[in-house]
MITOR-594501 format. One record per residue (C-alpha): x, y, z; residue in one letter; residue number from 1. Coordinates in pm, whole numbers. Each point is the difference from the previous one (the first is absolute). Layout:
BEGIN
<atom <X,Y,Z>,a,NUM>
...
//
This chain:
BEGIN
<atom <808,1433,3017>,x,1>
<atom <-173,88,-309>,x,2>
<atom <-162,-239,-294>,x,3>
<atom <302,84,-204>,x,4>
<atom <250,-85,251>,x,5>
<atom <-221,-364,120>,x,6>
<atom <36,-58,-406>,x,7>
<atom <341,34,42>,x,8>
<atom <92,-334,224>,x,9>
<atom <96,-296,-135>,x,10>
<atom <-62,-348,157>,x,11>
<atom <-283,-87,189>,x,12>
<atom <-5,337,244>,x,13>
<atom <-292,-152,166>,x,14>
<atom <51,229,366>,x,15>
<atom <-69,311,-223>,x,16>
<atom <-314,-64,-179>,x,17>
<atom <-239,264,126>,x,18>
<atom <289,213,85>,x,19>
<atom <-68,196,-338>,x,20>
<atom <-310,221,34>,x,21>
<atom <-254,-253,-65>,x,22>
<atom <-249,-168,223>,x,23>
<atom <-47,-325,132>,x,24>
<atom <-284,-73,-255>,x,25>
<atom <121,238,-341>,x,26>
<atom <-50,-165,-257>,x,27>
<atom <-406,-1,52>,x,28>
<atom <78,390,-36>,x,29>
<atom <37,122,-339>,x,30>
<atom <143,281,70>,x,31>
<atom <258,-151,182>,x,32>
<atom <35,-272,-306>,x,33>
<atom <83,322,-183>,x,34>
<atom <262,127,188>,x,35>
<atom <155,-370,-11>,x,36>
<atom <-52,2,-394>,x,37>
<atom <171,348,-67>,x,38>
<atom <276,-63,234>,x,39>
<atom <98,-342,-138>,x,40>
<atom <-37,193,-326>,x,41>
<atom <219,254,92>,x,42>
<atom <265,-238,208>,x,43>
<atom <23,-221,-275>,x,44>
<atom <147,246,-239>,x,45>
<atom <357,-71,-147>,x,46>
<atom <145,372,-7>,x,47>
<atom <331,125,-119>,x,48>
<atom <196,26,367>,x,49>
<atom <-225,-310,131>,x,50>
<atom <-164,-360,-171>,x,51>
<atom <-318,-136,216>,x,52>
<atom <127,-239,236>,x,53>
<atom <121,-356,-112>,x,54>
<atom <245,-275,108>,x,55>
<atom <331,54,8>,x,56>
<atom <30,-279,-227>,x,57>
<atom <-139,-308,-101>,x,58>
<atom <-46,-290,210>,x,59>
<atom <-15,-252,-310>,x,60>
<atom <-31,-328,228>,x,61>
<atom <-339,147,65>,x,62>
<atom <-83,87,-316>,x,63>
<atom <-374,-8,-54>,x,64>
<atom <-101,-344,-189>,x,65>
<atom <-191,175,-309>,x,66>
<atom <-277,-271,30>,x,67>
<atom <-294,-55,219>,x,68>
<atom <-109,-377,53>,x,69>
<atom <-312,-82,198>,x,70>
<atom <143,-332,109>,x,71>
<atom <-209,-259,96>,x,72>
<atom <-278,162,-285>,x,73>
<atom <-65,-212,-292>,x,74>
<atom <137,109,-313>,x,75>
<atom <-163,-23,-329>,x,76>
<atom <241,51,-352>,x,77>
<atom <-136,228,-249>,x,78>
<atom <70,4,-388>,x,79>
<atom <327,182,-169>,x,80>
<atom <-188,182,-247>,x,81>
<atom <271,141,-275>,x,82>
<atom <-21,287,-140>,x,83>
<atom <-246,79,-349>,x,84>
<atom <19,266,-238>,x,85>
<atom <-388,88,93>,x,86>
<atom <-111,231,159>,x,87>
<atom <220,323,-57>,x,88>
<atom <135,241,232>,x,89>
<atom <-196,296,-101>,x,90>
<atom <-364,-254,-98>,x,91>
<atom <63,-144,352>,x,92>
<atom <-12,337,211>,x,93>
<atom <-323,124,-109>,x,94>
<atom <-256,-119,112>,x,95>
<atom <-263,-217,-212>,x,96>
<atom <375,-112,-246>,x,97>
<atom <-19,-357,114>,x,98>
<atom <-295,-224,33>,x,99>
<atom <-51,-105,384>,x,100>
<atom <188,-364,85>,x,101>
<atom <-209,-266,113>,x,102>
<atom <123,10,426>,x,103>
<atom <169,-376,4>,x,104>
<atom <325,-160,105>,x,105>
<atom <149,122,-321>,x,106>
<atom <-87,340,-22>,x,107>
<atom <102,54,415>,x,108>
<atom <326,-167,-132>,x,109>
<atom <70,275,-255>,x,110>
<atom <-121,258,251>,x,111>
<atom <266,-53,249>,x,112>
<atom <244,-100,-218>,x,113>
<atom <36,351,-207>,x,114>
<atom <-31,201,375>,x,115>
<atom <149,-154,311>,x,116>
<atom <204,-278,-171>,x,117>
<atom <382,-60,-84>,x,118>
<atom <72,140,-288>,x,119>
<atom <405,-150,-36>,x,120>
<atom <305,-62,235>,x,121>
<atom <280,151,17>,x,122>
<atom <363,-117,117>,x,123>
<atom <325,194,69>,x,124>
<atom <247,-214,137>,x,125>
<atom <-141,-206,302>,x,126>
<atom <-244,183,25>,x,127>
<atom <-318,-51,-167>,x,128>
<atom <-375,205,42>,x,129>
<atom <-360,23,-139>,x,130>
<atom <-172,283,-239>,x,131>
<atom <-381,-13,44>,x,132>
<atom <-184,192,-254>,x,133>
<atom <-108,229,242>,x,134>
<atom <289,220,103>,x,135>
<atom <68,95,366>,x,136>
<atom <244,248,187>,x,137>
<atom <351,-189,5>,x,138>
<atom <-176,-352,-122>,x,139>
<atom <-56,-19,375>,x,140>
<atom <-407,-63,-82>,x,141>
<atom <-203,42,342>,x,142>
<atom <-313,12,-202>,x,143>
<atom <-195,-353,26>,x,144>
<atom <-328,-85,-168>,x,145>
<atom <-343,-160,84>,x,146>
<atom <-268,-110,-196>,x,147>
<atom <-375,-84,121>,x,148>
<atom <-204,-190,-290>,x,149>
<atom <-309,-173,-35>,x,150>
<atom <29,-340,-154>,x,151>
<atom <243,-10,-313>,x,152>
<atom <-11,-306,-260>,x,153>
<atom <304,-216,47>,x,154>
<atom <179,258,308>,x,155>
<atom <-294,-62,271>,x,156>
<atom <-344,-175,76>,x,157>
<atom <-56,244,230>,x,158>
<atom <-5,359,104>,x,159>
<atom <361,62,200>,x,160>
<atom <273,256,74>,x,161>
<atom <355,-70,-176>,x,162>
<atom <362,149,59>,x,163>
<atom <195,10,-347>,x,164>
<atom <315,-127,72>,x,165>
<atom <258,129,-355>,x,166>
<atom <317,-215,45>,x,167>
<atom <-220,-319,-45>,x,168>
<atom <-316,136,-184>,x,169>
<atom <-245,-117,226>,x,170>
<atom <-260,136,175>,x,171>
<atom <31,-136,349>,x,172>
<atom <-377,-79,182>,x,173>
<atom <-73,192,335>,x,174>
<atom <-330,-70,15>,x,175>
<atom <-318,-74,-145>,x,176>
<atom <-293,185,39>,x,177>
<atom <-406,-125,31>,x,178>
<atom <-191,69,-325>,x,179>
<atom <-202,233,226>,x,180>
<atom <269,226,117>,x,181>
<atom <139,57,-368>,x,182>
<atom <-359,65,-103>,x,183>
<atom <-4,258,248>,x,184>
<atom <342,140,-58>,x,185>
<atom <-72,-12,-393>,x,186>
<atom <-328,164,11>,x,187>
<atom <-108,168,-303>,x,188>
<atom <340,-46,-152>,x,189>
<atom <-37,-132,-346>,x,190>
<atom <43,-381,-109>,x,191>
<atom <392,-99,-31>,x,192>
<atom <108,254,266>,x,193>
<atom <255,-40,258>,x,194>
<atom <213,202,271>,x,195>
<atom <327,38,4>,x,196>
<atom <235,155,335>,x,197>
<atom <342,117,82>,x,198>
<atom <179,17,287>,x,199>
<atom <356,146,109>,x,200>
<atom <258,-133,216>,x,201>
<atom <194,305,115>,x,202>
<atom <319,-198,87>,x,203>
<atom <90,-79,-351>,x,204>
<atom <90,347,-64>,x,205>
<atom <102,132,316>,x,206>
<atom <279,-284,32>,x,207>
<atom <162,237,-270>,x,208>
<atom <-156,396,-9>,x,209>
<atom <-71,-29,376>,x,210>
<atom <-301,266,99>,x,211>
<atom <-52,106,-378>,x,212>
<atom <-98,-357,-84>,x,213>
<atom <-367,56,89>,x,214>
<atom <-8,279,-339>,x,215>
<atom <163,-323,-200>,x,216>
<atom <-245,-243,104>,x,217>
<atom <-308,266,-113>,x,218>
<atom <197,40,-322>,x,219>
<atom <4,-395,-53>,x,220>
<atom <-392,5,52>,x,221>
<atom <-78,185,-201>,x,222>
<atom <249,-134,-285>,x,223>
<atom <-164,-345,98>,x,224>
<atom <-343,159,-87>,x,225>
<atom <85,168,-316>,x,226>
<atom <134,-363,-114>,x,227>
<atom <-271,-169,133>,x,228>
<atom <-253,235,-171>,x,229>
<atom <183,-53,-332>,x,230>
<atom <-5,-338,-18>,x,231>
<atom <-316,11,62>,x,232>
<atom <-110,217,-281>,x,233>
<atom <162,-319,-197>,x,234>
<atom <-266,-199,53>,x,235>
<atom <-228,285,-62>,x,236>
<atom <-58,26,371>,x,237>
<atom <21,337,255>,x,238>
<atom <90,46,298>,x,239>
<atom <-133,239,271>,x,240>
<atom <119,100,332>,x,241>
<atom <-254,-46,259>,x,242>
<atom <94,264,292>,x,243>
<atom <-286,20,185>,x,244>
<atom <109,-282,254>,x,245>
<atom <230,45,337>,x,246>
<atom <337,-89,23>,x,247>
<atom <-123,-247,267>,x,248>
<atom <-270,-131,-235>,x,249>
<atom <233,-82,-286>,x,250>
<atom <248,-194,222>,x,251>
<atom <-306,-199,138>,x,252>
<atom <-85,-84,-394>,x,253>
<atom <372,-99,-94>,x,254>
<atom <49,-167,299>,x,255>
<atom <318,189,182>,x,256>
<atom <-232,95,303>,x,257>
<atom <236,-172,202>,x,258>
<atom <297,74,-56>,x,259>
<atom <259,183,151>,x,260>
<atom <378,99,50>,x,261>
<atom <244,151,-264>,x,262>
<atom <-126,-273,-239>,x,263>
<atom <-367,71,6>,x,264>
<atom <-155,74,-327>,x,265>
<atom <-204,318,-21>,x,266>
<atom <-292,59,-161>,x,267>
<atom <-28,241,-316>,x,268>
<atom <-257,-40,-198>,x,269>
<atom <-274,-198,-175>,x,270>
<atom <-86,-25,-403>,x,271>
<atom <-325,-114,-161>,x,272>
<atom <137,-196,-306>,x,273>
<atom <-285,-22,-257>,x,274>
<atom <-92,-16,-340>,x,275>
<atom <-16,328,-202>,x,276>
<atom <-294,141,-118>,x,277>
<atom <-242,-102,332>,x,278>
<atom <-130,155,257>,x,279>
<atom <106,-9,347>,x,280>
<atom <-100,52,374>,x,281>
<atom <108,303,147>,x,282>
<atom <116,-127,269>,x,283>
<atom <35,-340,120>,x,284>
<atom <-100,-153,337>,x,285>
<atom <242,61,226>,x,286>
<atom <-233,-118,295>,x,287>
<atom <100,-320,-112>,x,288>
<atom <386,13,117>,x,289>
<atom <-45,-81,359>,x,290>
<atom <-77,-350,-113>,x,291>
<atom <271,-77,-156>,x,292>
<atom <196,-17,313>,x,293>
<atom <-199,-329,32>,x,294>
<atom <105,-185,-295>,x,295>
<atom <204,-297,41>,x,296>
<atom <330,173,-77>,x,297>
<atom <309,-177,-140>,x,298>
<atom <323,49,65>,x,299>
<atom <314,201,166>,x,300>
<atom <189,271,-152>,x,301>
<atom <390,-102,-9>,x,302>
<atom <247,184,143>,x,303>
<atom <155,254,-181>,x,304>
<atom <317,81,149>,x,305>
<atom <168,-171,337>,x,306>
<atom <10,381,199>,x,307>
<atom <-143,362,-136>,x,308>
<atom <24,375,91>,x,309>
<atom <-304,140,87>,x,310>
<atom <-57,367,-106>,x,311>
<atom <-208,196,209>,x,312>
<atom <-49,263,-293>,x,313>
<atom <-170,-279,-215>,x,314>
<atom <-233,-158,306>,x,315>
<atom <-143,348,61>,x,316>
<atom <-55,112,-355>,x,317>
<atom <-188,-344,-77>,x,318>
<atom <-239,15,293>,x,319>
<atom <-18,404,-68>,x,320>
<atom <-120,-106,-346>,x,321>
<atom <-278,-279,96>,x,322>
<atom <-297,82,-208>,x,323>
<atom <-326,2,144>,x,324>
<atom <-306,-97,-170>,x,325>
<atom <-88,310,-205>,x,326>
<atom <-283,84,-306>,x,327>
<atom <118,-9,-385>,x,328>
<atom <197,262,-148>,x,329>
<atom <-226,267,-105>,x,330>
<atom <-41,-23,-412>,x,331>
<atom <217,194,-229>,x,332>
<atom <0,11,-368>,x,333>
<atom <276,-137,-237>,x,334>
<atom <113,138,-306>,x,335>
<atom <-20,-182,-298>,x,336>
<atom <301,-187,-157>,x,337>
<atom <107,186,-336>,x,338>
<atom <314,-260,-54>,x,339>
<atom <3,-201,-294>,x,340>
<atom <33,-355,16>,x,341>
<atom <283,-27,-294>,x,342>
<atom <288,-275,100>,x,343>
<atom <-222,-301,-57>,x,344>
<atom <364,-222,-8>,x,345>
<atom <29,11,411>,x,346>
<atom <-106,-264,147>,x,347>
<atom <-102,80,367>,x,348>
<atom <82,-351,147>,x,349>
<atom <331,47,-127>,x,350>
<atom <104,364,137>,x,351>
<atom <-115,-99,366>,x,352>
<atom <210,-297,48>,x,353>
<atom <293,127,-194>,x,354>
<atom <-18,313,251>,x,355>
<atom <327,73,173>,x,356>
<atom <126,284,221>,x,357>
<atom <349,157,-188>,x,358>
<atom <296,31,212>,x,359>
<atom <208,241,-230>,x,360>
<atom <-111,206,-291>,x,361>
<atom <269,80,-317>,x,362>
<atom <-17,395,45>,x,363>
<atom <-27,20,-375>,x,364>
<atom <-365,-123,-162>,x,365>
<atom <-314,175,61>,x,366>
<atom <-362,-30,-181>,x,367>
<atom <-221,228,-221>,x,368>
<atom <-230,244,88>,x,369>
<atom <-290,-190,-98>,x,370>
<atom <122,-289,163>,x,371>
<atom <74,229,334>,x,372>
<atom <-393,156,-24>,x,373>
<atom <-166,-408,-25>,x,374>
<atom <230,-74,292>,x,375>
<atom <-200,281,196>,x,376>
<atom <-332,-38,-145>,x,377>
<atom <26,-377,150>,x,378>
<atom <61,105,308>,x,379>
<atom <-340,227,6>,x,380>
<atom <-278,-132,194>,x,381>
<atom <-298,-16,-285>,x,382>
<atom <-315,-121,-16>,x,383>
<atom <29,-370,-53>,x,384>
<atom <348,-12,22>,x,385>
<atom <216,-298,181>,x,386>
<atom <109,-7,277>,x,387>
<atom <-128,370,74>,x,388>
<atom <-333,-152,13>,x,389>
<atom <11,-190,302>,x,390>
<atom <98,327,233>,x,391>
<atom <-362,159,94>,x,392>
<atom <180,334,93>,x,393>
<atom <76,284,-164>,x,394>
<atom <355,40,-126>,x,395>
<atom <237,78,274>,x,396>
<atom <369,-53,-194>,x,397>
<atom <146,247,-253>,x,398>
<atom <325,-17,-213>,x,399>
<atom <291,254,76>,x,400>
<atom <229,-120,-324>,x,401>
<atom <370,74,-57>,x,402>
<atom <13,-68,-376>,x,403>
<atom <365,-63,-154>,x,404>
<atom <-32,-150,-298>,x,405>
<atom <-295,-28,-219>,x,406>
<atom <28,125,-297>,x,407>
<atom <-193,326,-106>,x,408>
<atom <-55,130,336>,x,409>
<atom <224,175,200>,x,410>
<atom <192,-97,317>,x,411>
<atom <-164,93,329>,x,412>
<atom <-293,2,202>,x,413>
<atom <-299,-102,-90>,x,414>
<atom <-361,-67,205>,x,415>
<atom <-273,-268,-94>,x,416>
<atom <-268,113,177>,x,417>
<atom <-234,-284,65>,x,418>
<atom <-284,166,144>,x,419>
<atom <-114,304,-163>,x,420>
<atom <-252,98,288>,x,421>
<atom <310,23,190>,x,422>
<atom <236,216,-237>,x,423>
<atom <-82,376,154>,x,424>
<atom <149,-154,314>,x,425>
<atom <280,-157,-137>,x,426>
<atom <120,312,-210>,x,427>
<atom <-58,208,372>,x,428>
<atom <182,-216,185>,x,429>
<atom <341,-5,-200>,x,430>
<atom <266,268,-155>,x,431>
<atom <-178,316,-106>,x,432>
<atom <277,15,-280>,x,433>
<atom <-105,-358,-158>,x,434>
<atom <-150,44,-368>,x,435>
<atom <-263,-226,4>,x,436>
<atom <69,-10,-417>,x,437>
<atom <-168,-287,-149>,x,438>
<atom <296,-197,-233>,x,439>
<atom <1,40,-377>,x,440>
<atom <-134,-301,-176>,x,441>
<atom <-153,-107,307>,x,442>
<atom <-388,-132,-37>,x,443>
<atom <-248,262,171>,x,444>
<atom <-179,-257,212>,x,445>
<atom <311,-108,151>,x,446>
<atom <31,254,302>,x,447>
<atom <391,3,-83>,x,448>
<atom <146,354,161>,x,449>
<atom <407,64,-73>,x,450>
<atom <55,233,379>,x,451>
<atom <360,38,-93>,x,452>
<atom <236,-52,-296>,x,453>
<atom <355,-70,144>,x,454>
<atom <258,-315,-3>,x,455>
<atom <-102,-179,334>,x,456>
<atom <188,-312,-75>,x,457>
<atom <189,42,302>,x,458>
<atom <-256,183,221>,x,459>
<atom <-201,-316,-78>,x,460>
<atom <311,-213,126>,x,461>
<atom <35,169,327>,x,462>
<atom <-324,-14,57>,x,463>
<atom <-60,-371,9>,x,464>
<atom <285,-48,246>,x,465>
<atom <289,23,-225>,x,466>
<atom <-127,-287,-237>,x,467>
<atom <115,16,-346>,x,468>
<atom <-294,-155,-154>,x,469>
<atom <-194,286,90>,x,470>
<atom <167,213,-292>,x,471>
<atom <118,-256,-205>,x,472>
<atom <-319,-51,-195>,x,473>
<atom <-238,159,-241>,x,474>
<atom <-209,119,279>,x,475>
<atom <-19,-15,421>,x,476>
<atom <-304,122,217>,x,477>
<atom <-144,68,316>,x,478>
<atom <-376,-108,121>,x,479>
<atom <-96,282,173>,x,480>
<atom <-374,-54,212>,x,481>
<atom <-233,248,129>,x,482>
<atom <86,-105,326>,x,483>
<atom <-137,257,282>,x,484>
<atom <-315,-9,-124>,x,485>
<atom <-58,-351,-43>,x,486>
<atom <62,-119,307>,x,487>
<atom <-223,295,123>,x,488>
<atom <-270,-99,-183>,x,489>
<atom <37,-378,67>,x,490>
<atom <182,-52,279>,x,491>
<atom <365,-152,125>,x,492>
<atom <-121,-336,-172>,x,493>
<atom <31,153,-330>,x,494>
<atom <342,43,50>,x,495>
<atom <105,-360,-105>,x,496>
<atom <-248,57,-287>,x,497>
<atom <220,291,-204>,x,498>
<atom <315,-206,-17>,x,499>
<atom <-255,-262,-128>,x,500>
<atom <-59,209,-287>,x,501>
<atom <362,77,-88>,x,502>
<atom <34,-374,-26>,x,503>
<atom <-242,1,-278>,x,504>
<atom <121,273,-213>,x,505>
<atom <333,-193,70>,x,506>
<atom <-104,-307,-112>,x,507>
<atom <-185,150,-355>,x,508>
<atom <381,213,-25>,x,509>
<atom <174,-373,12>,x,510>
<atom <-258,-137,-236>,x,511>
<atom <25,240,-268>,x,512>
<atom <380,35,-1>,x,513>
<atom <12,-352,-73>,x,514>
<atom <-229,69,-331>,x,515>
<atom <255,257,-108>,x,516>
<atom <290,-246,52>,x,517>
<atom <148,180,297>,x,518>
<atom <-18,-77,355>,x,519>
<atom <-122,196,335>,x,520>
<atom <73,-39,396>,x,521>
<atom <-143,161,313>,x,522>
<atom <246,249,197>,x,523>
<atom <-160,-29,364>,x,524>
<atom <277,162,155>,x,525>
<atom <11,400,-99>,x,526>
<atom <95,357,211>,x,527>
<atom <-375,25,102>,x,528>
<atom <0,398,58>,x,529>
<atom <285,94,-252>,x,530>
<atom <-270,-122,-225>,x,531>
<atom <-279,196,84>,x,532>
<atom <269,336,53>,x,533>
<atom <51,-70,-374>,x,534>
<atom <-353,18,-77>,x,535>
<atom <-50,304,250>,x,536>
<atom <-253,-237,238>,x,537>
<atom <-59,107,292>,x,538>
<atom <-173,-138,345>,x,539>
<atom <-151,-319,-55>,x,540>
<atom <-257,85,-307>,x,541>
<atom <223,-213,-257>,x,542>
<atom <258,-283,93>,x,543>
<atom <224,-224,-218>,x,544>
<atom <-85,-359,98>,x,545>
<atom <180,-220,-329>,x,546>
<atom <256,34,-276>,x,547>
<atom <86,-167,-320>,x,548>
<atom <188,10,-257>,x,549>
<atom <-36,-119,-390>,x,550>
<atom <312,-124,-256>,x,551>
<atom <235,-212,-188>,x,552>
<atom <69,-230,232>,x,553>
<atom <362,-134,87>,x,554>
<atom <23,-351,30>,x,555>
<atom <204,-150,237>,x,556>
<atom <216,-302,-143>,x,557>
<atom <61,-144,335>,x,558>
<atom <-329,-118,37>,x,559>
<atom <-198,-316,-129>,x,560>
<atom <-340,-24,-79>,x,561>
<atom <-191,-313,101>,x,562>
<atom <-332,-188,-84>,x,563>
<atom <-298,123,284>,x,564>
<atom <-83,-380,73>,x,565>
<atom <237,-154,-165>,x,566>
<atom <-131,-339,154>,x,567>
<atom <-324,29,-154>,x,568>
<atom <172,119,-321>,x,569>
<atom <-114,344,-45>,x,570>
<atom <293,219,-131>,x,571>
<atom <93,386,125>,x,572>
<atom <-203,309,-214>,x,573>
<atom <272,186,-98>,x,574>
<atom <362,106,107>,x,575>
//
């Protein structure tokens, strides 16, 4: 039996687990992580005759609960900060636009509060659910987040690790830390600095998309550090992802070194939070991690559900993916930001929490060309740029766009290319017959190509799985990564790491279609291949990992809005 076939099973199928190829002790191999990576890759793929494998349908008694409690772990209440008309969208997301926040109680309050908190409620019926300002795949969130701070006026005396938990607004403490350990941890980071750490817990979107879920929960991280990076900037603070640390490492430093089952939380990533304009270490000491398995940890993770499905698809692809400790990213240069900053009005505490994923789109209203071109340019990763700033690779995600209604430019094809050093490739690897004509009226540092003009409304549809909304607005897209080659010159672990960045451009896409009074959503399921046949990709050089869509959006009259915490008396942002 082949890897392909092994991804295949359902259940537990513990009696065939080296029955696939691989040897007893694979995933110290990367090579054979490889193999695991590409063929989850390529398993995973929803194609025209065949979706990647799910549940037959869903098993809503065991419906995920959407929030992780540390019970047992002391909870301290932070501040509902409401939204202000200062600082702006576009001041915000350059860096040096906001003077750095003093790091307190308050100013942790706001942070959390316009990234990982409830944003409104919403009720349909009996049944009634929570928006966070951070979107996820199916508002299933798996993504959970950690914090490690020194002391912080009014939130801690001491140095300690904290779970945020959204539905109360708390951050919930696992454990302090001696002042000696943070030093150590913290060294040569500058004053008001802090880390901050996700996790993912896989079952929250397998219960629904079954072996795809593990795409969805990268997605959600990196949505969750786009948000986190942006609220950041509001408090003139940046954020940078630290990626020279193990998989094993992190979980030791967030504390879920011990857990395990289809519940577990698994470690993604950790963020130096500091104020803009300083200096920081290269690289923090990891060296330090091992000791945190002897803090006085508090707490048990509830349960989430009362039974699960295990996929086997998901298990191997996570361990296939387990980052080792590696060296920084080698240095590459960023191009300067040419965009004006002209729409002083939009507020940027107000666009994040009013944030809201459309469900239908009315077909008919579209945008301007100029509006169509700053949508793009925002999603470009410049020099001082939120959240762009915070990845220390080189761009990996480009834009294949089907344009339908923006006025001035013609319906079709288009191609942001995001990395220039990477265009000759690009243009080699897809239709020979594409023009590669840059739009009229567009601005000549926006690397805006129009590959083919042609009504793709319905092409567009098909593509994303027969869903309407993917042709019903002024514009749809692709992400399209450099895929082959990344993971070649990486490694499997990177794998998780390209859907990361597709979250990001996501999350700046939701952003500014809430600025020009329309709305966006995520399309994470799509025809995979039928994609890249459209684009003339072949082999594994360029794959589509995310959709979206932008629009008018529908609303839908059956459902109520509702206050985030309405017992603390903080009302919903937005419809």
């Amino acid at each position: 039996m082949g890897i392909l076939d092994f991804f295949s099973k359902r259940g537990r199928g513990r009696e065939a687990e080296h029955d696939d190829g691989l040897t007893e002790t694979w995933w110290s191999d990367p090579a054979q992580c490889e193999r695991v990576v590409y063929a989850y890759h390529e398993q995973t793929k929803h194609g025209l005759q065949r979706f990647a494998a799910g549940p037959f349908e869903l098993d809503w008694a065991n419906q995920p609960d959407p929030f992780r409690r540390w019970e047992g772990a002391q909870l301290l209440s932070l501040e509902l900060v409401p939204p202000t008309a200062q600082p702006t969208l576009d001041g915000a997301l350059m860096e040096g636009g906001v003077p750095p926040a003093t790091l307190d109680r308050r100013s942790m309050s706001q942070l959390l509060f316009d990234s990982l908190a409830l944003s409104a409620w919403k009720e349909a019926g009996d049944a009634r659910w929570a928006l966070r300002v951070n979107p996820s795949s199916g508002n299933l969130h798996p993504t959970e987040g950690y914090f490690l701070t020194p002391a912080v006026p009014g939130l801690c005396e001491r140095p300690t690790v904290f779970h945020y938990a959204p539905r109360e607004h708390g951050l919930e403490v696992r454990a302090e830390m001696p002042q000696s350990l943070w030093d150590r941890l913290a060294d040569g980071q500058p004053p008001g600095s802090f880390f901050a750490g996700f996790t993912s817990i896989h079952w929250r979107e397998s219960w629904k998309y079954g072996e795809r879920a593990f795409r969805y929960c990268q997605h959600d991280t990196g949505h969750a550090l786009a948000a986190l990076s942006i609220a950041a900037a509001g408090l003139g603070w940046k954020v940078e992802l630290i990626d020279e640390l193990g998989t094993l490492e992190l979980a030791e430093l967030l504390g879920v070194f011990a857990e395990l089952g289809p519940e577990a939380e698994h470690p993604e990533c950790l963020l130096l939070v500091s104020p803009q304009g300083s200096a920081t270490a290269p690289q923090p000491a990891g060296a330090v991690a091992a000791e945190f398995r002897n803090l006085a940890w508090q707490g048990r993770p509830n349960d989430l559900s009362s039974e699960h499905v295990e996929w086997d698809a998901i298990e191997l692809v996570a361990k296939a993916s387990l980052k080792p400790r590696t060296e920084a990213y080698a240095a590459w240069q960023r191009e300067r930001s040419t965009r004006p900053i002209d729409r002083g009005s939009i507020a940027l505490r107000e666009i994040v929490r009013q944030r809201r994923s459309c469900l239908a789109l009315d077909g008919r209203t579209g945008m301007s060309a100029p509006e169509f071109f700053h949508i793009l340019e925002s999603t470009l990763p410049r020099a001082g740029r939120c959240p762009f700033n915070a990845f220390p690779w080189s761009p990996r995600v480009h834009l294949a766009l089907f344009v339908h209604r923006v006025e001035g430019l013609e319906p079709g094809l288009y191609w942001l290319q995001r990395d220039p050093a990477r265009a000759e490739a690009v243009r080699a690897a897809c239709r020979p017959e594409f023009l590669w004509a840059q739009p009229e009226g567009c601005p000549e540092h926006l690397p805006l190509s129009l590959l083919l003009p042609m009504d793709l409304r319905n092409t567009a549809v098909q593509l994303a799985c027969n869903q309407d909304i993917a042709g019903t607005g002024a514009f749809s897209l692709g992400m399209i990564v450099d895929f082959e080659r990344s993971i070649a010159e990486h490694g499997p672990w990177f794998y998780p790491r390209l859907f990361w960045e597709t979250g990001a451009v996501g999350q700046i896409l939701y952003l500014e279609a809430e600025a020009l009074g329309l709305r966006s959503t995520g399309i994470g399921c799509f025809f995979d291949d039928p994609v890249h046949s459209i684009l003339g990709l072949r082999g594994r050089i360029l794959q589509s990992l995310y959709h979206f869509t932008v629009g008018k959006p529908v609303a839908d009259p059956r459902l109520t809005t509702l206050a985030a915490y309405p017992q603390r008396g903080a009302g919903a942002d937005g419809p």
